[in-house]
C-alpha positions in Angstrom: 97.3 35.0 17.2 99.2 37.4 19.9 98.8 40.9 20.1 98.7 43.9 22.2 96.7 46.9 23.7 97.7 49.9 25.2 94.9 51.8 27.1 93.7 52.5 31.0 92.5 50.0 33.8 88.3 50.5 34.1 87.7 47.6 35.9 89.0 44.9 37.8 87.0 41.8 38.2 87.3 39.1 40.7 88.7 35.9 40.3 86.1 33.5 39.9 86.3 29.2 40.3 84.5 27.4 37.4 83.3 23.4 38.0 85.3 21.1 39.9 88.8 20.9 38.4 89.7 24.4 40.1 89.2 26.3 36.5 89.9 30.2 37.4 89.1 33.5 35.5 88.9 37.1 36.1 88.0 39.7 33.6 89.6 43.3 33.4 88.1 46.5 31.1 90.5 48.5 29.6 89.8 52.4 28.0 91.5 53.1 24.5 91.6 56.8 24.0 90.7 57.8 20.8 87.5 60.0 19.2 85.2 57.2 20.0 86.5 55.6 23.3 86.6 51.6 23.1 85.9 49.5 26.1 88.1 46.1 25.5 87.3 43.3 28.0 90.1 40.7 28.4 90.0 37.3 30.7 92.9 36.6 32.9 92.9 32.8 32.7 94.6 30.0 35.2 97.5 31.3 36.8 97.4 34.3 34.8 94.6 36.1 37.1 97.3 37.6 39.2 98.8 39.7 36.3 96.8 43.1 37.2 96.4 42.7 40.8 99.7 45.3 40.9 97.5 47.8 39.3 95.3 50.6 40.1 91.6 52.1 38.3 92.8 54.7 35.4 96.6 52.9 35.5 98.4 52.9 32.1 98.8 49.4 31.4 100.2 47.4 28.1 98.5 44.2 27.6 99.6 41.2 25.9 96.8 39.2 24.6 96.2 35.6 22.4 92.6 36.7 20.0 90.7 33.2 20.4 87.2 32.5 18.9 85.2 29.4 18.8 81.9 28.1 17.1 78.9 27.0 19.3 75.8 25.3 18.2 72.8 25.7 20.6 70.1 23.5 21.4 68.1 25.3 18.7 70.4 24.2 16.0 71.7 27.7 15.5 75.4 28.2 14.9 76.9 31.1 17.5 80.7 32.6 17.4 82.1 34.0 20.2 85.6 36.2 20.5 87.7 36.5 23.6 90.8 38.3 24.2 93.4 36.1 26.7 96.1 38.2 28.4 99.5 36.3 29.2 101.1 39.3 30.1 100.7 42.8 31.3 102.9 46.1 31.9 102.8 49.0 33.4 103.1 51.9 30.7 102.7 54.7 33.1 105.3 54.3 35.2 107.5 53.9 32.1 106.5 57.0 30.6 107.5 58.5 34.5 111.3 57.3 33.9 111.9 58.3 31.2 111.1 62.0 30.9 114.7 64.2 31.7 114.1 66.7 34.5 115.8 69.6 33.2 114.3 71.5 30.0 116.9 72.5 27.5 119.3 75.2 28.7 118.7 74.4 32.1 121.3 71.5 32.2 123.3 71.3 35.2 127.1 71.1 34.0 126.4 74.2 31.7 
C-alpha cells in the first residue's frame, strides 16, 4: 500500500548494520502541522538510507512511503502487531514552493 506525507525533517537517524548479511536501516521523524502536531517515524531501508542525507532539520520534505504491518507471537504465546512506514522516495517541497512563487506582485510587472 503506497502513500505519501508532506511535513518537516525532526530527526535524522543514523544508518545502522543489522546481523551478518549487511542488512541497513535508518529512521527519520517527520512534523505534520496541523492543531495537534503528529510525529511520523519512517525507516529508510537497504539502499534507500541515502534518500534524506540531502536534507536539513525543519526541511520541507515529501515522502513516499509503502504502510507494512506484520503479526508476531512472543514467547508468551501473545499475538503482537506492529506498523512501519518504508520510504522509497523523498522530495524536497520547500525548495519547490521557492520556484515557483513570481517575483513581481500584480501591477508591478516589468513590460507594463
Amino acid at each position: 500500500m503506497s502513500q505519501s506525507v508532506k511535513g518537516y525533517v525532526k530527526l535524522k537517524g543514523e544508518t545502522k548494520e543489522f546481523g551478518s548479511n549487511g542488512f541497513t536501516k535508518r529512521e527519520i521523524v517527520i512534523t505534520v502541522e496541523g492543531k495537534y502536531p503528529q510525529h511520523i517515524l519512517i525507516e529508510l531501508i537497504k539502499d534507500k538510507c541515502w534518500l534524506i542525507d540531502q536534507y536539513n532539520i525543519d526541511d520541507e520534505i515529501e515522502v513516499s512511503y509503502n504502510l507494512l504491518g506484520r503479526e508476531w507471537i512472543n514467547p508468551q504465546g501473545e499475538t503482537k502487531y506492529f506498523n512501519s512506514l518504508q520510504a522509497w522516495k523523498i522530495e524536497g517541497v520547500t525548495q519547490a514552493k521557492q520556484e515557483d512563487n513570481f517575483p513581481y506582485d500584480e501591477g508591478e510587472l516589468p513590460w507594463d
